[in-house]
C-alpha positions in Angstrom: 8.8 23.3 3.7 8.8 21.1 0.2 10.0 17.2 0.6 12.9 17.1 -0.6 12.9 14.2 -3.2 13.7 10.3 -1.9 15.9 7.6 -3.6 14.0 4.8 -4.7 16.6 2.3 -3.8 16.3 3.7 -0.4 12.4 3.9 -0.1 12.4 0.1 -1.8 15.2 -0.8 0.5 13.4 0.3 3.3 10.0 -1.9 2.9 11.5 -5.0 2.3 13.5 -4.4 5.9 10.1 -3.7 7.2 8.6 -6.4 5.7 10.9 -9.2 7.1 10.2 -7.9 10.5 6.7 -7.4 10.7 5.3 -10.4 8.6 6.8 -13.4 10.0 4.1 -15.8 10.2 4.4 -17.5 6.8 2.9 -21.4 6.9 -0.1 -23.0 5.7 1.4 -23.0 1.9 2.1 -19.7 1.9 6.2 -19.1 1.0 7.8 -15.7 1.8 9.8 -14.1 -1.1 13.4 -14.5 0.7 12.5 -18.4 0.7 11.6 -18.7 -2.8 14.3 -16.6 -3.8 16.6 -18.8 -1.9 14.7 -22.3 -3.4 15.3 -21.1 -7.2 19.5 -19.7 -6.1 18.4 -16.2 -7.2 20.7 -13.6 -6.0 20.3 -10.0 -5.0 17.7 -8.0 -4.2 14.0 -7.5 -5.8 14.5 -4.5 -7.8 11.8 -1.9 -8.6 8.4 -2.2 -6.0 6.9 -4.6 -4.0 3.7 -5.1 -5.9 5.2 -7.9 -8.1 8.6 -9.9 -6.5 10.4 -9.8 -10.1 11.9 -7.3 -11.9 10.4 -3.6 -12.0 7.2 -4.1 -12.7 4.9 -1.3 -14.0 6.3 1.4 -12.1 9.5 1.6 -14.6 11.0 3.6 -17.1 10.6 1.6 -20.2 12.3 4.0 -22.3 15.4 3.7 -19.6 15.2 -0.2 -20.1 12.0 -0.7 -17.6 14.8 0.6 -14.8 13.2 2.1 -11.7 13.4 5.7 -11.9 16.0 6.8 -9.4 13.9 9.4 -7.4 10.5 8.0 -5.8 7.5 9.5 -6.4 5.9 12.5 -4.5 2.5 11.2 -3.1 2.2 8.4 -5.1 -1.3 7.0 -6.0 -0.8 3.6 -4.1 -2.3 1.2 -5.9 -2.9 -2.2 -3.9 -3.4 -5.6 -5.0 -4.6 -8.9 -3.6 -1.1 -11.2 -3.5 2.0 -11.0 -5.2 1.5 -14.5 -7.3 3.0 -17.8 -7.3 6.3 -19.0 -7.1 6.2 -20.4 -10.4 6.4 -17.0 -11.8 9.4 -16.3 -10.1 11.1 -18.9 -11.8 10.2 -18.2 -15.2 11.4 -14.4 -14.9 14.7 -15.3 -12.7 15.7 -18.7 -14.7 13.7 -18.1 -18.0 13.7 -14.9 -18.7 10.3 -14.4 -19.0 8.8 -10.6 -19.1 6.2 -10.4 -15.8 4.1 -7.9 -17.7 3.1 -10.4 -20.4 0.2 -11.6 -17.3 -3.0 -10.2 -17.6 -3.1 -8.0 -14.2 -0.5 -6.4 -15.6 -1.5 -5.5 -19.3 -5.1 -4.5 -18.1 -4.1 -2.5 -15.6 -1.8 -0.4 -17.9 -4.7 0.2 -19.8 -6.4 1.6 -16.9 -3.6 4.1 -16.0 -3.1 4.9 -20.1 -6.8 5.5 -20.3 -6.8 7.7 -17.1 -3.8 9.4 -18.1 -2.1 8.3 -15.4 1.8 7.6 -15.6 3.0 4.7 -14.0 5.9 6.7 -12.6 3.3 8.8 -10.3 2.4 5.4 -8.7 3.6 2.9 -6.3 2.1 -0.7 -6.9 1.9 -3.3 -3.9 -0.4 -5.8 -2.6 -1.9 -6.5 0.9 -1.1 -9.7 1.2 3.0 -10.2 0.6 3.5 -13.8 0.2 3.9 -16.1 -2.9 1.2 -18.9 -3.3 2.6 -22.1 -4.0 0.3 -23.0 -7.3 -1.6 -20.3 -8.7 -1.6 -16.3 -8.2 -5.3 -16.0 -7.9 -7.5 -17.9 -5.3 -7.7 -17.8 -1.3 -4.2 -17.5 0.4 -3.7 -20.9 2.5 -2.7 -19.0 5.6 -3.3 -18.8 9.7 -4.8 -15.9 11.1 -1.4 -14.2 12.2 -0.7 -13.9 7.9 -3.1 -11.6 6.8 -3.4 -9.7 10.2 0.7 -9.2 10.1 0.1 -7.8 6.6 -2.4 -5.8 7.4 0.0 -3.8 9.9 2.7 -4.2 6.6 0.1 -2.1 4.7 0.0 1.1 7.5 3.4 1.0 7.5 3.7 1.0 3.6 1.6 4.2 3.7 3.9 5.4 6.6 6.9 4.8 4.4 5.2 5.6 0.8 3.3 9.0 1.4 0.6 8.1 -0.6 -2.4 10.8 -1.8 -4.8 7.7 -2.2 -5.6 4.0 -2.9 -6.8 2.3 -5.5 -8.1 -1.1 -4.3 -7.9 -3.8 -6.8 -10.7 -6.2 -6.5 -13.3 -7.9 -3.5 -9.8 -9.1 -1.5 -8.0 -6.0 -1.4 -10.6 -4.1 -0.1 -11.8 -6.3 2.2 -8.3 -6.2 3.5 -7.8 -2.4 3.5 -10.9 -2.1 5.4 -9.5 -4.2 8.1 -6.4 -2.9 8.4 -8.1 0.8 9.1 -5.9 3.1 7.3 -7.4 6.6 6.9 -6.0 7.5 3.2 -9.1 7.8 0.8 -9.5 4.8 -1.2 -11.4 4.0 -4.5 -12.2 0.6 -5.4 -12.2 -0.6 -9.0 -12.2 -4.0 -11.0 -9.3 -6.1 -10.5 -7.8 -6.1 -13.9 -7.1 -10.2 -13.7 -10.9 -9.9 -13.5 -11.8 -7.9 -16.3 -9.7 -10.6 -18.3 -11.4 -13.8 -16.3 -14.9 -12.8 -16.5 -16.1 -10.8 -19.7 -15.6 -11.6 -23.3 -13.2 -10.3 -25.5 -15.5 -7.7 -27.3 -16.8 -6.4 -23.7 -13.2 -5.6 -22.5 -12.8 -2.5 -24.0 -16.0 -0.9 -21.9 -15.0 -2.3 -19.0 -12.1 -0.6 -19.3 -12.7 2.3 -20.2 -15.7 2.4 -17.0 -13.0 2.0 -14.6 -10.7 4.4 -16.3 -13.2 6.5 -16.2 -13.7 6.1 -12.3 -10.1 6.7 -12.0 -9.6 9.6 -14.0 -12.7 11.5 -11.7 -11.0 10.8 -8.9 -7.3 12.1 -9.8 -8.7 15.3 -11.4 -9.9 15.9 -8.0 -6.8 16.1 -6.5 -5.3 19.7 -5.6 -2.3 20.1 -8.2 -2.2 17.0 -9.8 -1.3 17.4 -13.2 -0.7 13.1 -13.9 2.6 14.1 -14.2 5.3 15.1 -11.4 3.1 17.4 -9.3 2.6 15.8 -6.0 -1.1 15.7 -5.2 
């Protein structure tokens, strides 16, 4: 029988509940998105996914005013990050307005899907590690052991919930992580895009780029049916 198609409010709605009961262990500098939420009075819920706390991230319809799109993807490609940044740039998109895809994870990593021709609307973004650093996105996470291993059984139950045909691991960390948490779903490891922009010069960029697009693009036109658009795969 075909799935029938999911609401992404529910789906979202969903993941956040089991979220808040599976990682509990926050400590150590590490500051759950509730708390922060509550420290800066913001109201309501995180709209769009989990991979970034604010606003809908990249998986949006920017022509429909970067809304999520109402029905959640079939299969997704999941793609999974390290940590879901500092609580400093929660602030600036809840009390300044700020737009969170002005960072550099998130502009290189739309190039990746663009030159993959992958749409962001086939994908579900999240990261293995769900808390807010106090300082700085990137860096170790301050954290006990209970943390990352009460993420870790987060992730299985994000691939439970999202239906995922694979993973793309962002970076060293994530991978690491995924590993560790022994999910089965195929994986593919690739550059983290905050990388690309850390460690190369300008001019170099583009190749980069384009390398891991390329990586990308091999492994979703491997995929029975997948067409980059609304097939599922």
């Amino acid at each position: 029988m075909e799935e029938q198609p999911r609401k992404t409010e529910v789906v979202v709605g969903k993941l956040f509940q089991e979220m808040e009961s599976t990682v509990t262990a926050y400590g150590h500098g590490v500051i759950s998105i509730t708390a922060a939420r509550n420290q800066i009075g913001a109201d309501g819920p995180v709209k769009g996914t989990s991979f970034f706390p604010v606003g809908c991230g990249l998986w949006c319809e920017e022509e429909a005013g970067r809304r999520a799109p109402v029905y959640f993807p079939l299969s997704p490609i999941l793609i999974l990050g390290h940590n879901w940044g500092a609580v400093h740039e929660l602030v600036d998109v809840y009390e300044h307005e700020s737009d969170p895809l002005d960072v550099k994870t998130w502009k290189y990593l739309r190039l990746y899907l663009k030159e993959a021709k992958v749409k962001p609307t086939r994908c579900f973004f999240t990261n293995v590690l769900v808390g807010l650093q106090p300082d700085q996105a990137f860096g170790g996470m301050r954290a006990g052991r209970e943390f990352p291993k009460q993420c870790r059984a987060f992730l299985c139950k994000q691939i439970e919930i999202v239906k995922p045909c694979f993973v793309v691991l962002l970076g060293r960390e994530s991978a690491d992580q995924y590993r560790m948490s022994r999910c089965t779903i195929p994986s593919l490891q690739l550059l983290h895009p905050s990388y690309v922009a850390r460690h190369f010069p300008v001019p170099m960029r583009p190749a980069i780029v384009a390398d891991e697009a390329a990586k990308l693009s091999s492994k979703v036109n491997a995929l029975p049916e997948w067409t980059g658009g609304g097939a599922a795969c």
